[in-house]
N, C-alpha and C positions, 0 to 999 in steps of 0.2 A: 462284353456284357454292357460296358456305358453306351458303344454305339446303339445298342438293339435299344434300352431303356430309352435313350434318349430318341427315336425314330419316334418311339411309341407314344413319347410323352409330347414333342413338340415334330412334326413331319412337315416336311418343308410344304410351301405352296404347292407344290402341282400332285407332290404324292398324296396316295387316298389312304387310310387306313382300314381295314375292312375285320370285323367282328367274325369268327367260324365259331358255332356252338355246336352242340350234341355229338361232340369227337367220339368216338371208343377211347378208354382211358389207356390201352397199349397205343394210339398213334403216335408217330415219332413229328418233330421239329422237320426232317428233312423228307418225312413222307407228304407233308403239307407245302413245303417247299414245292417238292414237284408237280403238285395238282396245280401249284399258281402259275409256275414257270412256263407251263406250257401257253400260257395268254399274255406275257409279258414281264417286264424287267421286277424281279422281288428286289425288295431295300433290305425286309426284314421281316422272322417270323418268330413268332413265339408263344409257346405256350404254358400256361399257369399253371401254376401247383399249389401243394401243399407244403411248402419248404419252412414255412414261418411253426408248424405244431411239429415239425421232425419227418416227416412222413413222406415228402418230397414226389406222393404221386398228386398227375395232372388232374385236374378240375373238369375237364371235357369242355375247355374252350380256349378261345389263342386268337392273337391278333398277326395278320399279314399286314407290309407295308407295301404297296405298290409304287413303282417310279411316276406312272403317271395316271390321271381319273380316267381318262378314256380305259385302258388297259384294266383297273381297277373294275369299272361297272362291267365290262365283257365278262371279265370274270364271275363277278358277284352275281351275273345272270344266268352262264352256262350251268356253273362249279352248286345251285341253290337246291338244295334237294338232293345230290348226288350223292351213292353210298358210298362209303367211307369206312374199309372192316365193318362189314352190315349195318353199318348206322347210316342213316340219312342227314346227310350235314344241314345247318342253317344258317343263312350267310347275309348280312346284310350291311352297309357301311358304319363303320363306328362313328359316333358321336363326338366332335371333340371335347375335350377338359373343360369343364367351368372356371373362368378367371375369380370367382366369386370366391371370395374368403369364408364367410362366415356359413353357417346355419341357419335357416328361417325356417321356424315354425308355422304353423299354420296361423298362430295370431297373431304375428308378426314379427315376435321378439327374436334376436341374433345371439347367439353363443351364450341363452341362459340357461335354466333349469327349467324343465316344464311347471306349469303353474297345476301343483298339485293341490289338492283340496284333502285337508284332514279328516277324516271321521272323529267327529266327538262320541264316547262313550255316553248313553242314557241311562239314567241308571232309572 
């Protein structure tokens, strides 16, 4: 499990990481394995759940790690649209993590409390 987290969290330079959404919530880890395999070397695939409220079913999205970006966009071109147990999957490259610590609000303030404004009662 620390391999896959760790793939996902930080993928070496030349791997891509790519986004699949709109899964059917029965796809398996290895049925998505195979649709990528056929374009190129997989690092890693995984998909999200509900594990954290007990329930441990999947979210209907997951991340592939490809060995390499070339490999990675063939895929994310073929594989974009394609059903997937009647679903039409949606595929596009994941964004990497933001090194950015904090929270910014829209006014600019980091990691406080939104600036609420009380209602005074009129009597």
């Amino acid at each position: 499990m620390y391999r896959l987290r760790r793939c996902l969290l930080h993928p070496a330079e030349t791997d891509v990481n790519i986004y699949v959404g709109n899964l059917a919530l029965d796809v398996t880890e290895e049925e998505l394995l195979r649709e990528f395999m056929a374009f190129g070397a997989v690092t890693s695939v995984v998909l999200m759940n509900d594990r954290y409220i007990g329930s441990g079913q999947t979210r209907g999205y997951g991340f592939v790690v490809m060995a390499s970006k070339s490999e990675g966009d063939i895929a994310i071109t073929r594989l974009q649209g394609k059903r997937l147990k009647s679903r039409a999957i949606a595929i596009v490259e994941a964004l990497p993590l933001s090194d950015k610590r904090g929270i910014v609000s829209f006014s600019g303030r980091v990691n406080k409390q939104p600036n609420r404004k009380v209602r005074q009662r009129r009597y």
